[in-house]
C-alpha positions, 0 to 999 in steps of 0.5 A, spaced: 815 176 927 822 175 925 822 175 916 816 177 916 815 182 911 812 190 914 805 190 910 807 198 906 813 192 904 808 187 902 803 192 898 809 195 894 810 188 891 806 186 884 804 179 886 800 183 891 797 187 886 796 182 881 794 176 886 788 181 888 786 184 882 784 178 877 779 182 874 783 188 872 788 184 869 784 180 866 783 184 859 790 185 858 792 178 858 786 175 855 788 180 848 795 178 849 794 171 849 789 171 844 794 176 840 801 170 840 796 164 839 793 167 833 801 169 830 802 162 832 796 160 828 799 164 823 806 164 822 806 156 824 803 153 817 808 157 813 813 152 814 810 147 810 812 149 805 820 148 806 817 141 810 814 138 804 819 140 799 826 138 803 821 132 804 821 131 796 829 132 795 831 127 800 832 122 794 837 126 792 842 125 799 842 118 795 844 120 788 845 125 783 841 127 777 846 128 770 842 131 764 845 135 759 845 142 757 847 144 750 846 138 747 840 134 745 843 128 749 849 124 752 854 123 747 859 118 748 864 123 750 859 126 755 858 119 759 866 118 758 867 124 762 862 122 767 865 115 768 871 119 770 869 120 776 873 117 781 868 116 786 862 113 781 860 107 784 854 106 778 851 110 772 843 108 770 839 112 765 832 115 767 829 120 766 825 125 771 818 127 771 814 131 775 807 131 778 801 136 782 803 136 788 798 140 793 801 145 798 798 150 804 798 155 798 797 154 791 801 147 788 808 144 787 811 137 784 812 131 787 817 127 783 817 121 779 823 117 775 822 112 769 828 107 770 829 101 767 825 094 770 832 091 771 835 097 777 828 098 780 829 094 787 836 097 787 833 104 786 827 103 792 833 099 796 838 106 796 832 110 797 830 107 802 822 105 799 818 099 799 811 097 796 806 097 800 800 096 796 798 093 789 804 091 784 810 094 780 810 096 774 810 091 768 816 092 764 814 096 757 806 098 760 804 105 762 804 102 770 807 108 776 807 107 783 807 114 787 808 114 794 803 113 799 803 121 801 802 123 794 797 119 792 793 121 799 794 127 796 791 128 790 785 123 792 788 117 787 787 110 788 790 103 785 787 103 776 787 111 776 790 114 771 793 121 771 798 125 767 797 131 763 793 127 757 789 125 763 789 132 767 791 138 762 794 142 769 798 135 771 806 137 769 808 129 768 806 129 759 803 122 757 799 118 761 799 113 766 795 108 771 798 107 778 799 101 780 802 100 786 804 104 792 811 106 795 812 108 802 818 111 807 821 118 808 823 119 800 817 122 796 818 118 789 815 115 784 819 110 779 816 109 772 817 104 766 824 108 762 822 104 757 815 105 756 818 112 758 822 113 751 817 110 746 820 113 740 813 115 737 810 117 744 810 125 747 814 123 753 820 120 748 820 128 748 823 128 755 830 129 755 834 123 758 838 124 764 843 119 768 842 117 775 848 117 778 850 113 784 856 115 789 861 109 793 859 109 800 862 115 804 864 118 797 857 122 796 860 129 797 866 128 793 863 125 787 858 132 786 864 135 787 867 132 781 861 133 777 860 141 778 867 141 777 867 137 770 860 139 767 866 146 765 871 141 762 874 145 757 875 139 753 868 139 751 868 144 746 862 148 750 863 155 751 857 154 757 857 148 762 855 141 757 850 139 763 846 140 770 847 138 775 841 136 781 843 134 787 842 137 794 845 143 794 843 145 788 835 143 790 837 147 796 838 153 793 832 152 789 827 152 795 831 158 799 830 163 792 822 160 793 822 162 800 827 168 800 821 172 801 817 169 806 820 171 812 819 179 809 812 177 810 811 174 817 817 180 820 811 185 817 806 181 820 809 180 826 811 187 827 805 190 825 801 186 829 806 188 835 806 195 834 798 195 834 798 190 841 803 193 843 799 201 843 793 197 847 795 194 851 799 202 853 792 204 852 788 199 857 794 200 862 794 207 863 786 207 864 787 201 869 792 206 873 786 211 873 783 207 878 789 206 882 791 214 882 790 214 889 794 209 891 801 211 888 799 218 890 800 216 898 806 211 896 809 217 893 806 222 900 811 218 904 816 218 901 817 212 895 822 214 891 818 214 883 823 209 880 821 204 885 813 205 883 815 205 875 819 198 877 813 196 881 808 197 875 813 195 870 814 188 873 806 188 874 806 189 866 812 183 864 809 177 868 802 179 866 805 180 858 810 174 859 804 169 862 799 171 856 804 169 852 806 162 854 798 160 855 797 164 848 803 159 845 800 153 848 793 154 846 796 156 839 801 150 839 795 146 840 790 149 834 797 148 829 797 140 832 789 140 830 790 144 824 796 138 821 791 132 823 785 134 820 787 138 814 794 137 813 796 129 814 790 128 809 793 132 803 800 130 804 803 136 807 807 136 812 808 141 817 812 141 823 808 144 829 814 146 834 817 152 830 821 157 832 820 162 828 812 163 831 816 162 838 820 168 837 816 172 833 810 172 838 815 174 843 814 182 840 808 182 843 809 181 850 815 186 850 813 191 846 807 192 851 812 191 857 817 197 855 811 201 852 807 200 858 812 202 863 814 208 859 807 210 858 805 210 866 812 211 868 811 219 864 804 219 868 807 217 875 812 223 874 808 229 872 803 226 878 802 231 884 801 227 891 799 233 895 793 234 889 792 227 890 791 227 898 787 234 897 782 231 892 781 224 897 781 228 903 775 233 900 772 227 899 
């Protein structure tokens, strides 16, 4: 019938080999499968550790953090070259805590801040925050609302206290009973500043900082100025008078903690590649023992070898390349599971669809393509076809 295909024709193409022989392909694809759900499984969860610390740094796309470097505090020439910043909207004094935060590995820190009562519902406004359980401080007590993410996390509830003279292993000094819960994007704690700057207690140790609120659209500019003002010659300092915290500095901190875990997961990766790449070679070869024959004949007739090679290469990739898109969706599926019933819990955030897994894992399917044909591509040449139809035929 006119466009239908000659039988040879329709023999030497893959999808017959692969429509008909279920069995022999399966071996392959489950252990790739297997093999890019389990990278998946792994290389997934690592970004949990730049999701939760973006997450703690957001607050900073509101407002700067000012403390001083060389000196005990802000002297009225220090806070007069603040006030010179022509895109400061307002200034308030704080001081900045930090609290355990669990992560997927080890700890980090939340932060909470010790304003004074009069900015708090500016602070929580800018911020983007709201109190969803329980009370605000009382001015001068030992009262602290945490976001809800934290308090999840280290398993707290309204009237417990925490702080390292509660915990010896907390990072905030003092101690304080949590009063409230926040909730929205921003991962902050806000605390009394006076309660904060008790002369006779250990958290008047903490040195004083100042918040620094930008004019709308003027955020950028203003951190600008302060980079640029904290080497004012004026000052008589031969370092920076003081630091400044804002994004970009918070940035560079979580890309020097994180600077070498893509090492890690390229290692892994690759390894895991090169090791699946070699038995996948291993179970192809042995699967093309059992099909000696039937590339034997097509070479009798005539078949020209780097059609045959083609042939098993594109056998190999749409087996490879099908493994890995059900081995993708099977381990999208256990990280998705895995951040319901563990992560959300603990507060930790994690983001299911990465990436990073979705490239890494793609070694493994071409790895075992390109090794796979160059394997049964060097077989099929030193193939001998009259050897093959002389064996078949003794048969």
């Amino acid at each position: 019938m006119p466009g239908t295909r000659p039988p040879l024709t329709r023999a030497l193409s893959p999808w017959t080999y692969l429509l008909r022989n279920p069995r022999r392909i399966g071996p392959v694809f489950a252990i790739q499968a297997l093999v890019t759900c389990l990278l998946v499984l792994i290389i997934t969860p690592t970004n949990a550790f730049e999701a939760t610390a973006r997450a703690n740094i957001r607050p900073l796309e509101v407002f700067t953090i000012v403390r001083p470097r060389v000196r005990k505090g802000f002297t009225d020439e220090l806070l007069a070259l603040l006030d010179a910043n022509p895109q400061q909207s307002a200034r308030v004094e704080a001081k900045m805590l930090w609290l355990r935060m669990p992560m997927i590995v080890g700890e980090g820190v939340a932060p909470m801040i010790a304003l004074p009562e009069t900015f708090w519902a500016q602070f929580l406004q800018k911020v983007g925050s709201r109190l969803i359980d329980g009370a605000m401080p009382e001015p001068g007590s030992d009262g602290a609302v945490l976001h809800e993410a934290v308090v999840r996390a280290r398993g707290l509830k309204i009237g417990d206290q925490f702080g390292k003279l509660v915990d010896p292993q907390d990072a905030a000094p003092g101690r304080f009973t949590l009063v409230g819960v926040l909730g929205g994007e921003a991962r902050i704690g806000l605390a009394d500043h006076a309660y904060a700057s008790e002369p006779l207690f250990v958290l008047a140790r903490v040195p004083p900082f100042q918040v620094i609120y930008a004019k709308e659209g003027g955020k950028t500019a203003s951190d600008e100025y302060l980079r640029a003002a904290k080497h004012a010659e004026r000052l008589g300092e031969e370092e920076a008078a003081f630091d400044v915290i804002d994004v970009t500095y918070m940035e560079g901190r979580i890309a020097s903690m994180l600077a070498n875990l893509p090492l890690i997961i390229g290692f892994i990766t690759f390894s895991v590649g090169i090791v699946v790449a070699l038995v996948i070679s291993l179970l192809n070869v042995i699967a093309f023992q059992v099909r000696v024959d039937e590339f034997g004949l097509y070479l009798a007739l005539g078949h020209q070898r780097w059609r045959l090679v083609r042939k098993l290469a594109i056998e190999t990739a749409v087996v490879a390349i099908a493994a890995w898109a059900v081995g993708l969706a099977l381990g999208l599926g256990g990280v998705a599971l895995y951040r319901s019933l563990w992560l959300d819990p603990r507060g930790i955030l994690m983001s299911v669809v990465d990436m990073r897994p979705l490239l890494f894992s793609l070694c493994v399917p071409v790895l075992s393509t390109l090794t796979g044909a160059v394997a049964l591509g060097r077989r099929l040449q030193r193939m001998d076809p009259v050897a093959v139809i002389q064996r078949r035929g003794a048969e």
